[in-house]
VEXDRENMI-523055 format. One line per 4 residues: their letters; for each residue x, y, z of N, C-alpha, C. Coordinates in steps of 0.02 Angstrom, whole numbers, plus 32768, in hexadecimal, padded with zeros to 4 digits. Example, Ala and Ser with C-alpha at 12.3 -4.5 7.8 and 13.67 -1.06 7.14 Angstrom:
as	8294,7EE4,8186,8267,7F1F,8186,8294,7F5B,8186; 8282,7F90,8162,82AC,7FCB,8165,8285,8002,818A
//
This chain:
xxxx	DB8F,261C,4F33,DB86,25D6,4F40,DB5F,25B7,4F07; DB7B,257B,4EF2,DB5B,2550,4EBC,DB1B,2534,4EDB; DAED,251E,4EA1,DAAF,24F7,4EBD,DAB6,24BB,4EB6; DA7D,249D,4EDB,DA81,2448,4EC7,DA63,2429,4E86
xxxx	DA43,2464,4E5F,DA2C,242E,4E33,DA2C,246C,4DFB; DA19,2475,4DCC,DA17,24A2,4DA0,D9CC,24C3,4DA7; D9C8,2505,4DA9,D99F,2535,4DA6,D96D,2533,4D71; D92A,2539,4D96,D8EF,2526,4D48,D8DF,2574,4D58
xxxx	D8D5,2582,4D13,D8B7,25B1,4D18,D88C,25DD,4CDD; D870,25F6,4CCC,D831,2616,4CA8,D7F7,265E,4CB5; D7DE,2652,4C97,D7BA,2675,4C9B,D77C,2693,4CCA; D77A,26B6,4CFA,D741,26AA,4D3E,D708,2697,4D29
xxxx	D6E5,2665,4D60,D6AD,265D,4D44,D67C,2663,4D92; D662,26A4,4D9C,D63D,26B8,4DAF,D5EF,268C,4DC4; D5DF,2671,4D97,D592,266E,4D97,D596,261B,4D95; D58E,2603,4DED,D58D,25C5,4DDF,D54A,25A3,4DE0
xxxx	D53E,2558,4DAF,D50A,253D,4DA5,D4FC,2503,4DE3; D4D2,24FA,4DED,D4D0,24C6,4E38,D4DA,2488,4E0E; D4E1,2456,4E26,D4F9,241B,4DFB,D52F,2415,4DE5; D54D,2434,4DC1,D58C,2440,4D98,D5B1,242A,4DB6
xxxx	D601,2426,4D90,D648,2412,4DC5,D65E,2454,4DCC; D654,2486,4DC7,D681,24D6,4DD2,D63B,24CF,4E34; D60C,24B8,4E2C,D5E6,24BE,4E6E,D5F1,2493,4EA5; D633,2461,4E96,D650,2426,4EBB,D683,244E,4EE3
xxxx	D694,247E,4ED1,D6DC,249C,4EE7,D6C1,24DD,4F19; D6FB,24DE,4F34,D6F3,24FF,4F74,D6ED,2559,4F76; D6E1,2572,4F84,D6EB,25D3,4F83,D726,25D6,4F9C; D72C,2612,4F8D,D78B,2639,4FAF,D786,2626,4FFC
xxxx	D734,264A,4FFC,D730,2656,5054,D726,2609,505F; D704,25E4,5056,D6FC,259F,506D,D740,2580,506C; D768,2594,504C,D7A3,2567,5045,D7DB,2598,5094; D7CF,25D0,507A,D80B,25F9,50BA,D7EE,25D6,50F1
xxxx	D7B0,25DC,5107,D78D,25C3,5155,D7C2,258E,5169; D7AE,2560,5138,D7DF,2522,5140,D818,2522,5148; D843,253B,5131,D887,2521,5138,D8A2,2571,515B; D866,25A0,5179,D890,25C0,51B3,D8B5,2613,5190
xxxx	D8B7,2618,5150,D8DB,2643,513A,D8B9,2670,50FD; D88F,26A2,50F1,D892,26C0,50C9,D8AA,26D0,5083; D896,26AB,5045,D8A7,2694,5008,D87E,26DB,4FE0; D8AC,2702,4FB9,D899,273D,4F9E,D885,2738,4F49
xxxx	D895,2701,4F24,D889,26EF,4EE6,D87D,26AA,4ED1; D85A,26B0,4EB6,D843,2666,4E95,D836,266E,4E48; D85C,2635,4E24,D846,2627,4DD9,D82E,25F0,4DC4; D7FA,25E9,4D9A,D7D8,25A9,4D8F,D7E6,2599,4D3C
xxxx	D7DA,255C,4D4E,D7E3,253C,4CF5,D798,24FE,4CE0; D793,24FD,4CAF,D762,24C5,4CAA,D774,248E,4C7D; D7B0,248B,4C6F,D7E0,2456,4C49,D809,2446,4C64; D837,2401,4C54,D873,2402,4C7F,D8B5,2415,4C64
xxxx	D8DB,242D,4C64,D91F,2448,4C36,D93C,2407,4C2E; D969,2421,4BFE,D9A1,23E5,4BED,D9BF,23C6,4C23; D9C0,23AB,4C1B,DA15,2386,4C2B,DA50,23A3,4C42; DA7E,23A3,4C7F,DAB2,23C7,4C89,DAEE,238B,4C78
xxxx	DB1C,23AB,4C6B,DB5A,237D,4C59,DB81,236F,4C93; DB7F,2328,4C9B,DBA9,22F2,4CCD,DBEA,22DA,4CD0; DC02,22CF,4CF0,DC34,22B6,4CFC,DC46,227D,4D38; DC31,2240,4D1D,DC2D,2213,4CE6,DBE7,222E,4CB5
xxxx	DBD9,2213,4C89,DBA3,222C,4C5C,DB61,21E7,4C88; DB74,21BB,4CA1,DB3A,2188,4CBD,DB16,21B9,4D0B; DB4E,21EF,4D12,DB12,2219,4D4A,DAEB,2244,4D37; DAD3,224B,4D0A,DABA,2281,4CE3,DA77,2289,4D13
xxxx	DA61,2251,4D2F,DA1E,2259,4D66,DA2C,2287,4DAA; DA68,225F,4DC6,DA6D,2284,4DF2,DA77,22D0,4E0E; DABB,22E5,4DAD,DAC1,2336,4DC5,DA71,2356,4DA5; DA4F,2344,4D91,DA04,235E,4D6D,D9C2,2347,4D93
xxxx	D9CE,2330,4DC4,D994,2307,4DB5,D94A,2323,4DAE; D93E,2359,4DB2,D90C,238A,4D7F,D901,238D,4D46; D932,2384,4D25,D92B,2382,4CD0,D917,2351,4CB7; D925,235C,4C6F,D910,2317,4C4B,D92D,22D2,4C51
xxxx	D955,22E8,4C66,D98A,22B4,4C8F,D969,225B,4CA5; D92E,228A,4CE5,D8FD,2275,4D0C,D8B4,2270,4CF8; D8A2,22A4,4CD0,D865,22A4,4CC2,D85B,22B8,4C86; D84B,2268,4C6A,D867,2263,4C1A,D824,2272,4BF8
xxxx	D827,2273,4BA4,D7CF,2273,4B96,D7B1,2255,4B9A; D75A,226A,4B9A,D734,224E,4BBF,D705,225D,4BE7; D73D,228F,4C1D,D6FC,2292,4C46,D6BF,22C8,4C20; D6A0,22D2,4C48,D657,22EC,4C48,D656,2336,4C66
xxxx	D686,2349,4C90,D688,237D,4CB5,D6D5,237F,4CC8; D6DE,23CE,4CC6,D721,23DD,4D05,D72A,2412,4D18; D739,2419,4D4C,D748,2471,4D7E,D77E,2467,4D92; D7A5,24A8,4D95,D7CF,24A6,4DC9,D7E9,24D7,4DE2
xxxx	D7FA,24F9,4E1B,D7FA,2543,4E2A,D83F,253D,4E5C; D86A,255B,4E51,D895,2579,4E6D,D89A,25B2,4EB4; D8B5,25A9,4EE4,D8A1,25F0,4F10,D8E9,25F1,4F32; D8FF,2617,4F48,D937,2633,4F5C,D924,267E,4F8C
xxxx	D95E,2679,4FC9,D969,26CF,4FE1,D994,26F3,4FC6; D99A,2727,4FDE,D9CB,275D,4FBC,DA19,275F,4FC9; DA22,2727,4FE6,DA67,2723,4FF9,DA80,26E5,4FD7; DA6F,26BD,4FB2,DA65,2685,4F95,DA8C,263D,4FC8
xxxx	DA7C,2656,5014,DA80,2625,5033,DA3C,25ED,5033; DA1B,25EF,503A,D9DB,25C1,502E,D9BB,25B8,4FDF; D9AA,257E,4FD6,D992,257E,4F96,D94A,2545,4F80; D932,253D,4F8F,D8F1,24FD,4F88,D8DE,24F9,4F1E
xxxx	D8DC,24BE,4F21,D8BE,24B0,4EDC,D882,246E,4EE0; D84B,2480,4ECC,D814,2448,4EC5,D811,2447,4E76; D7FC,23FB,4E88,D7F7,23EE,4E38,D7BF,23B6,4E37; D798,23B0,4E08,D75E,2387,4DFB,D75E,2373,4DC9
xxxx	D749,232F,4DA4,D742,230B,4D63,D70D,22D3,4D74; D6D9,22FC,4D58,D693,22CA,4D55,D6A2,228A,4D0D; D68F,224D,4D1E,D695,2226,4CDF,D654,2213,4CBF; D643,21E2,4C9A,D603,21BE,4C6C,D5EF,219C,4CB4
xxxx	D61C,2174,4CC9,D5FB,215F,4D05,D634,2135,4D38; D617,2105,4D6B,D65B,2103,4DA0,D687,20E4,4D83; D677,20B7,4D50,D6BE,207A,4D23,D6FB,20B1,4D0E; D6D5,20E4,4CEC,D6F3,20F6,4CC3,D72A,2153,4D01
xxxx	D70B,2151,4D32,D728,2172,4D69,D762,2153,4D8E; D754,210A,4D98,D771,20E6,4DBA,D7A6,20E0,4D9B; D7B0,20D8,4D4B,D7EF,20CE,4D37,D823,210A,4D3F; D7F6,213A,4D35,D828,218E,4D38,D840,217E,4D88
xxxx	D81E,2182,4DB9,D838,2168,4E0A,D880,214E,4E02; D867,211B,4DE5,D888,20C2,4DE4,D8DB,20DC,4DC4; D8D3,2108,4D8D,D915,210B,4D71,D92B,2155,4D95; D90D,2189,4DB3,D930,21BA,4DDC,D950,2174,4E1D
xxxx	D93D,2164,4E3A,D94A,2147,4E80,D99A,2126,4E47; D99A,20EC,4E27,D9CB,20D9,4E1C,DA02,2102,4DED; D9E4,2139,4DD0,DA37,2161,4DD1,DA3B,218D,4E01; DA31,2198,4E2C,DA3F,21A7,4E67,DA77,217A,4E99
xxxx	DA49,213D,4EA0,DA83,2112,4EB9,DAB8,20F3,4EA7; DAA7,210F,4E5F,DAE9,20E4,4E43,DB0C,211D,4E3D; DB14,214D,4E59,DB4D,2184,4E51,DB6F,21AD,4E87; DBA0,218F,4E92,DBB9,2197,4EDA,DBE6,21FB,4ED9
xxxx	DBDF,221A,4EA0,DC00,2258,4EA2,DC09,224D,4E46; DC13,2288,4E36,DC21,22BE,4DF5,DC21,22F4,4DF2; DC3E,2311,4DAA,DC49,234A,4DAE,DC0F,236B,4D80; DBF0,239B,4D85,DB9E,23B9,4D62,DBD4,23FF,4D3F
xxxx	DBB5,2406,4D13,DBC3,244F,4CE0,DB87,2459,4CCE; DB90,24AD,4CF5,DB3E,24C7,4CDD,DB53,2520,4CCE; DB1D,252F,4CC1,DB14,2590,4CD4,DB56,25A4,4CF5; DB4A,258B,4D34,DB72,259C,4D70,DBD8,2583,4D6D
xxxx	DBD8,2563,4D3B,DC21,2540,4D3A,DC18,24EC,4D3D; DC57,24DD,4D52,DC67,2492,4D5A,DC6E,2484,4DAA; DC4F,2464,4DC5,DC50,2443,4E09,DC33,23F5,4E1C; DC70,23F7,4E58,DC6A,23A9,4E4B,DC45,23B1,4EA3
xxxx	DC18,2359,4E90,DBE1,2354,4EC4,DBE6,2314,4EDE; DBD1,2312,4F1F,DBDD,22B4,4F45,DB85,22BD,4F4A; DB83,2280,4F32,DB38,2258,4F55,DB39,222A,4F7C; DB02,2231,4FC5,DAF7,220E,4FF2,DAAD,21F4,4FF7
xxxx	DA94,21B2,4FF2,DA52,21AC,4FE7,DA3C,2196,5032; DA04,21B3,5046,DA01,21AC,5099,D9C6,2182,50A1; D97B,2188,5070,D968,2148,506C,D94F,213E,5021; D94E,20F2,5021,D92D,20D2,4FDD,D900,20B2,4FE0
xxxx	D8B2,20BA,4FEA,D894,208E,4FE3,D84E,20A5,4FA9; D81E,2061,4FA3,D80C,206A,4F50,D802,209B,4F42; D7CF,20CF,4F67,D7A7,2117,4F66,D7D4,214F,4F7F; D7FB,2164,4FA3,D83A,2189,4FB0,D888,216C,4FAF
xxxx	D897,21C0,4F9C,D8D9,21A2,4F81,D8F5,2203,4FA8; D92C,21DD,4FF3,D950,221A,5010,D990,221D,4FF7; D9BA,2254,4FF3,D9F1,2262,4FDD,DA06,229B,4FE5; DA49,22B0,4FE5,DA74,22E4,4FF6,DAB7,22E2,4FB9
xxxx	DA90,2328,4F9E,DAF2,2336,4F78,DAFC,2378,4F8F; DB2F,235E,4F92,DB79,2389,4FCD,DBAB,2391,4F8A; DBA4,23E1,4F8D,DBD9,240F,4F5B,DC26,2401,4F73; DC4C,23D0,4F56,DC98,23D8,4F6B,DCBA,2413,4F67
xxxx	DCDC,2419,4FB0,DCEA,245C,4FA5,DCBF,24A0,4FAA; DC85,2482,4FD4,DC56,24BF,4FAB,DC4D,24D9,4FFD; DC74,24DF,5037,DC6C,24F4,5068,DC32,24E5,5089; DC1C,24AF,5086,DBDE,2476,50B2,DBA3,2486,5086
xxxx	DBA5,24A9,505F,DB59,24A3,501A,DB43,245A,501B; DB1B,2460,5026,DAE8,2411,501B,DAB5,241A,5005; DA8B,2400,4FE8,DA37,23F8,4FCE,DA2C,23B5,4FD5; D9F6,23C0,5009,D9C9,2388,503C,D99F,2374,4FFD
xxxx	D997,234D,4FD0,D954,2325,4FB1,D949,230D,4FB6; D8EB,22FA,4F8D,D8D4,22C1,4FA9,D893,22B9,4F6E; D893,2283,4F6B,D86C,227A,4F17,D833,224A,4F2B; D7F3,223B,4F19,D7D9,221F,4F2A,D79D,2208,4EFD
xxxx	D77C,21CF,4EF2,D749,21B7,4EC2,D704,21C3,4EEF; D6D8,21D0,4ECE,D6A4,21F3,4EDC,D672,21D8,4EAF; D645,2195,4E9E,D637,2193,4E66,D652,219D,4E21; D627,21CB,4E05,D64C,21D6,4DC8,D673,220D,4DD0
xxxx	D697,222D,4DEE,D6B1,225E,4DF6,D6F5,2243,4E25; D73A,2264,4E18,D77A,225F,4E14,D785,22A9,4E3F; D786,22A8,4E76,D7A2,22F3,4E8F,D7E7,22F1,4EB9; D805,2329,4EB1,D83E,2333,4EDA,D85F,2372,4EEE
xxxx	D867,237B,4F2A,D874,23C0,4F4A,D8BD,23C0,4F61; D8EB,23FC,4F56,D922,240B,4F70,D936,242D,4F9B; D953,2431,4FD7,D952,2480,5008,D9AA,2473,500C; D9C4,24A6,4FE8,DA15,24AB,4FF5,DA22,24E0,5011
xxxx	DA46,24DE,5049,DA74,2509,506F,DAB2,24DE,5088; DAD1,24F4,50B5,DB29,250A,50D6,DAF8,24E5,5113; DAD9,24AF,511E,DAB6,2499,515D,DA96,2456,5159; DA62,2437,5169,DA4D,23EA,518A,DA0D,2408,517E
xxxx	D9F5,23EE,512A,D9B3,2401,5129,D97E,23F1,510C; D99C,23A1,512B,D969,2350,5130,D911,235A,5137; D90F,2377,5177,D8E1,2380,5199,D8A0,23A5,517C; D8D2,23E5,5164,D88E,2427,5139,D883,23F0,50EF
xxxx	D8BC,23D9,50D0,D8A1,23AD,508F,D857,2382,5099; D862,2354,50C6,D832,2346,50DD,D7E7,2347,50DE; D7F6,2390,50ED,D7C0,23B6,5107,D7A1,23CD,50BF; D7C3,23F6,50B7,D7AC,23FA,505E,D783,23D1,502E
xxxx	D7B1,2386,5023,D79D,2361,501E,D753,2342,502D; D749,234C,5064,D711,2323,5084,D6D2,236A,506C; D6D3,2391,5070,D6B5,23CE,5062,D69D,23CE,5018; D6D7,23AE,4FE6,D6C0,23B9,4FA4,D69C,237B,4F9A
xxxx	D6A8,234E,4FAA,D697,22FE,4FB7,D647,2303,4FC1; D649,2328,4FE6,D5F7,2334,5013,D5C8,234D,4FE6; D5F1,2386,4FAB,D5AC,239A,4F81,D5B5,237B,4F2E; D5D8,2355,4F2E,D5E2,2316,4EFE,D58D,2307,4EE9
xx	D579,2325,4E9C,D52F,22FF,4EAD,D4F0,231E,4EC1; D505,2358,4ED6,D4BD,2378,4EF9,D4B2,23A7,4ED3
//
């Protein structure tokens, strides 16, 4: 099964600093609790990768929106950790981008939310091959931004996201499976939201 967004990944980083954006993001175990299922690997990155290639080239936000795509230079900070089970039915991705400050957050927000909505489906080429994706945006408002891309063809694969402004900080969490998984995003969400800052 394909993912919803392209895979960050790096080097482990073990030894987290309190404050930091790698200390915004969730544990394996904090993240399995949540969404119910046992996640056996996780990879973290502290940059954002390129760019994946679109189809049209104006979605380049939507099939990425982790990368540079979304989180252009600038910021000040970024994490992002990957976790998956062993069956590669479940998959969660958090991602964090601290900025200079909220102007300059707000705009990274401001332009994920609108290529998002302005992209009703494309086709992404990554690692994994060429696959084409529908986007459904479930809500828009200034500080969150909900959405669903649904793998065509991909035997009900979806990844529940949800992006959200936080001050100076730009976060967004993914939970894709073969299921309706609005609810655990959410949850995530509100969890990373919470130590935003402390």
């Amino acid at each position: 099964m394909s993912a919803c967004a392209s895979r960050v990944t790096g080097a482990p980083q073990p030894d987290i600093v309190p404050g930091t954006a790698q200390a915004d993001l969730l544990t394996i175990d904090e993240v399995s609790s949540v969404i119910g299922t046992t996640l056996t690997s996780s990879d973290n990155a502290g940059e954002p990768p390129a760019p994946l290639s679109a189809d049209p080239p104006t979605c380049a936000t939507a099939v990425g929106p982790g990368t540079r795509a979304v989180y252009t230079p600038g910021y000040t900070a970024y994490a992002a950790k990957t976790a998956e089970d062993g069956t590669s039915a479940h998959l969660v991705i958090q991602v964090v981008g601290v900025y200079s400050d909220p102007a300059a957050a707000n705009a990274v927000f401001t332009a994920l939310a609108a290529g998002i909505q302005g992209c009703p489906a494309a086709v992404r080429t990554d690692d994994d091959g060429t696959t084409k994706w529908l986007y459904t945006v479930d809500t828009a408002q200034p500080a969150t931004l909900s959405w669903r891309a649904t793998e065509d063809a991909g035997d009900g694969w979806v990844c529940s996201r949800q992006a959200r402004l936080v001050t100076k900080t730009v976060l967004q969490v993914a939970f894709c499976e073969a299921a309706d998984g609005r609810a655990a995003t959410t949850m995530l969400a509100d969890k990373i939201s919470a130590r935003i800052g402390k």
